[in-house]
C-alpha positions in Angstrom: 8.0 -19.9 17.8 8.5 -16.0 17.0 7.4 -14.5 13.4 10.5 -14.6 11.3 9.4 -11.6 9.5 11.0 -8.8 10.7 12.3 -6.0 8.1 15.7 -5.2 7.8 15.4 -3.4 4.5 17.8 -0.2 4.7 15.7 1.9 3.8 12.3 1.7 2.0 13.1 2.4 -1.5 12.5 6.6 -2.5 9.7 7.8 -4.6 9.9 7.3 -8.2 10.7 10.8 -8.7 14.2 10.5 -6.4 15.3 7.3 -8.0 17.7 8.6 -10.1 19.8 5.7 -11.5 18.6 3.3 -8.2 17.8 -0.2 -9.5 14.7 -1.1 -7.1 12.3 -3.2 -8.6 15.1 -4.8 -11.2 16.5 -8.3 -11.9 20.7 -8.9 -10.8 21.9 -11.4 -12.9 25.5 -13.1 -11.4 28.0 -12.6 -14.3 29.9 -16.5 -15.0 33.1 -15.2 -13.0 31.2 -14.2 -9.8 34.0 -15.0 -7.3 31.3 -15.0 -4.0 30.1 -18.9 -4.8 27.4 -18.0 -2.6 26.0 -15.9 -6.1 27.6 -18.1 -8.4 24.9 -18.0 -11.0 21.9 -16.2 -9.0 19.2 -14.2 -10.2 18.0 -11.6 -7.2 15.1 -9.4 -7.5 16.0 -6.1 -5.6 13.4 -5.0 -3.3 15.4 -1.9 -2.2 18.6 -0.1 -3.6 18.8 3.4 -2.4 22.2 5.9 -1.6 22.1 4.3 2.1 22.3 0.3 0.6 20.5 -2.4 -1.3 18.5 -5.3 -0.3 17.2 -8.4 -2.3 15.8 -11.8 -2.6 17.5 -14.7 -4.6 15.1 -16.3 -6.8 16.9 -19.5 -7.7 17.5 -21.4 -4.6 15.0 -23.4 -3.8 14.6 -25.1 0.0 13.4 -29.2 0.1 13.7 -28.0 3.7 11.3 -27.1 5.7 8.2 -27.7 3.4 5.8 -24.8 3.4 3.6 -27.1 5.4 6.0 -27.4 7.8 6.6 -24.1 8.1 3.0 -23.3 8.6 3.1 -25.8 11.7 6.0 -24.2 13.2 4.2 -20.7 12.8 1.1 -22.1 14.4 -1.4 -21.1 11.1 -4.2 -22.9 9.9 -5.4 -25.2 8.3 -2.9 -27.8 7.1 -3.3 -28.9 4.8 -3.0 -25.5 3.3 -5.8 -24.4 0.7 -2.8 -22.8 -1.4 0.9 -23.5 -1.2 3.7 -21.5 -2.9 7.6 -22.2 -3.0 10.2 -21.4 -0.9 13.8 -19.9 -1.1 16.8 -19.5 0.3 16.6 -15.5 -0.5 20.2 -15.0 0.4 23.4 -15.6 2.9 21.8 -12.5 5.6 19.5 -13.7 8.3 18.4 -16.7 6.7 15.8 -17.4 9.4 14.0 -14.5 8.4 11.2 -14.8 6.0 9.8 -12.2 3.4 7.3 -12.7 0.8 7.8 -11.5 -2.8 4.0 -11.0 -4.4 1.8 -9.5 -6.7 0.8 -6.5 -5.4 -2.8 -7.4 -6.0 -2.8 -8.0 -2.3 -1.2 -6.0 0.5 -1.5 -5.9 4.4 0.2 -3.8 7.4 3.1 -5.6 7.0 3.7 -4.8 2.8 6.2 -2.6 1.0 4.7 -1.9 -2.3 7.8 -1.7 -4.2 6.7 -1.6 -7.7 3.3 -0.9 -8.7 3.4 -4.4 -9.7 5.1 -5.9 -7.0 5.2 -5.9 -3.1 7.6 -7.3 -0.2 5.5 -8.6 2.9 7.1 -9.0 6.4 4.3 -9.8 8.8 2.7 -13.4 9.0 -0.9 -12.3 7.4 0.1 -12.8 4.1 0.6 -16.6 4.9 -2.9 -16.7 6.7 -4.4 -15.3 3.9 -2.1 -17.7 1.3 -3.1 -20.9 3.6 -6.6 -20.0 3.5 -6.9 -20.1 -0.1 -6.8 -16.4 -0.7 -4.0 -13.8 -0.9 -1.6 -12.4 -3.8 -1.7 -14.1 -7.3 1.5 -14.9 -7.1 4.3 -15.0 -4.4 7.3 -17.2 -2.9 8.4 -17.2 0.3 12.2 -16.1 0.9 14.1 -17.4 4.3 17.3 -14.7 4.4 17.8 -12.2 1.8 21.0 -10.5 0.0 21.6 -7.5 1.1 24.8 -4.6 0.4 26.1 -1.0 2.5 26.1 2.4 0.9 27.9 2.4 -2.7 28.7 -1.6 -2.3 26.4 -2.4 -5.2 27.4 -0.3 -7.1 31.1 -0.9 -6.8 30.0 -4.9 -7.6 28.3 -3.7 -11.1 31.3 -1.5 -11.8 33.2 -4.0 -11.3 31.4 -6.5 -13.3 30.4 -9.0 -11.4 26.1 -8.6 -12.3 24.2 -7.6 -15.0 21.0 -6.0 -14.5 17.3 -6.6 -16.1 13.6 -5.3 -16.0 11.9 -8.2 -13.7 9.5 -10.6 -16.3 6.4 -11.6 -13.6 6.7 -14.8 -14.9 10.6 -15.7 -14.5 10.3 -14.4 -10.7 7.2 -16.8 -9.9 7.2 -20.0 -12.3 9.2 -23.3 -10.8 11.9 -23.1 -13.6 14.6 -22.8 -10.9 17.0 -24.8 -12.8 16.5 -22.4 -15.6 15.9 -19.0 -14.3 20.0 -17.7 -14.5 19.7 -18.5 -18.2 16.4 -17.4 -19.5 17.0 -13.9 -17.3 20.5 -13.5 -19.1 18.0 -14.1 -22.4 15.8 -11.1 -20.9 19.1 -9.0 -22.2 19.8 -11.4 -25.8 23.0 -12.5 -23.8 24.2 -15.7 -24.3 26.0 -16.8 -21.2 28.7 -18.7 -23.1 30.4 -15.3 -24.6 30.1 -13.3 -21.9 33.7 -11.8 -20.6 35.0 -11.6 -17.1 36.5 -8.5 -17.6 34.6 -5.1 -17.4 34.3 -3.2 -20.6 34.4 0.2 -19.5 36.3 2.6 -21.5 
């Protein structure tokens, strides 16, 4: 079976110093009216949002299917039994049998975009070797597909409401809360999901 793991980021996000108002390395949060059921209450973490588009992996959709043993199997690493196991998610509706891993940037290999200082998006199958032989990041998830947006689409889709944005908590992207993780992000802001308005409050 070929490595799912090749990286269709746009482009790799620009040097802190170009940024400008560029929400890489932040938490979207789906507002209650988000008329795309796909992101009907999702929390993404965006690995990439720069003039030429955005890119991101959904952090509460968890896969029963394939186990991350299985996977491993399919990918041909060793051993299974893995010596570590982490979870996996359906990162979003583009390319879903693509896989990227979210981590701590504690480790990083050839196929790593650092893209926090904190934080790194892997693409090549050796950070799986490393997590199946009881080594690798801290902490990490594996994503199959990811969420991704053209120039200015992003940020036509916060103008017009329809997400929220939040500094990314270590523990809400990594812990197995799934069932939790739109809420307690919305709490990252002191918003309480029940009086939140559909309609945008620009003046």
């Amino acid at each position: 079976m070929a490595s799912p793991f090749p990286f269709p980021i746009p482009t790799p996000p620009l040097d802190k110093a170009e940024t400008g108002n560029f929400l890489t390395g932040s938490l979207l949060i789906a507002m209650p009216a988000m008329a795309d059921q796909r992101f009907a209450n999702s929390v993404i973490y965006l690995c990439a949002h720069t003039a030429e588009g955005a890119m991101g992996i959904v952090l509460n959709r968890p896969l029963a299917r394939p186990s991350f043993d299985d996977l491993l199997k399919q990918l041909g690493i060793a051993p299974v039994p893995p010596a570590r196991r982490i979870r996996l998610m359906s990162g979003g509706p583009v390319d879903n049998a693509r896989g990227f891993v979210l981590h701590t940037s504690d480790w990083t290999g050839e196929g790593s975009l650092r893209v926090t200082d904190a934080l790194a998006l892997t693409a090549s199958l050796d950070v799986l070797k490393a997590i199946a032989g009881g080594a690798g990041p801290r902490q990490g998830l594996l994503a199959l597909g990811y969420a991704g947006w053209g120039p200015g689409q992003l940020d036509a889709e916060i103008q017009a409401n329809a997400w929220l944005s939040a500094p990314a908590e270590e523990k809400l992207l990594f812990d197995a809360g799934d069932d939790t993780r739109w809420r307690r992000a919305l709490g990252l802001l002191r918003i309480d999901p029940a009086l939140l308005s559909a309609t945008a409050g620009h003046g």
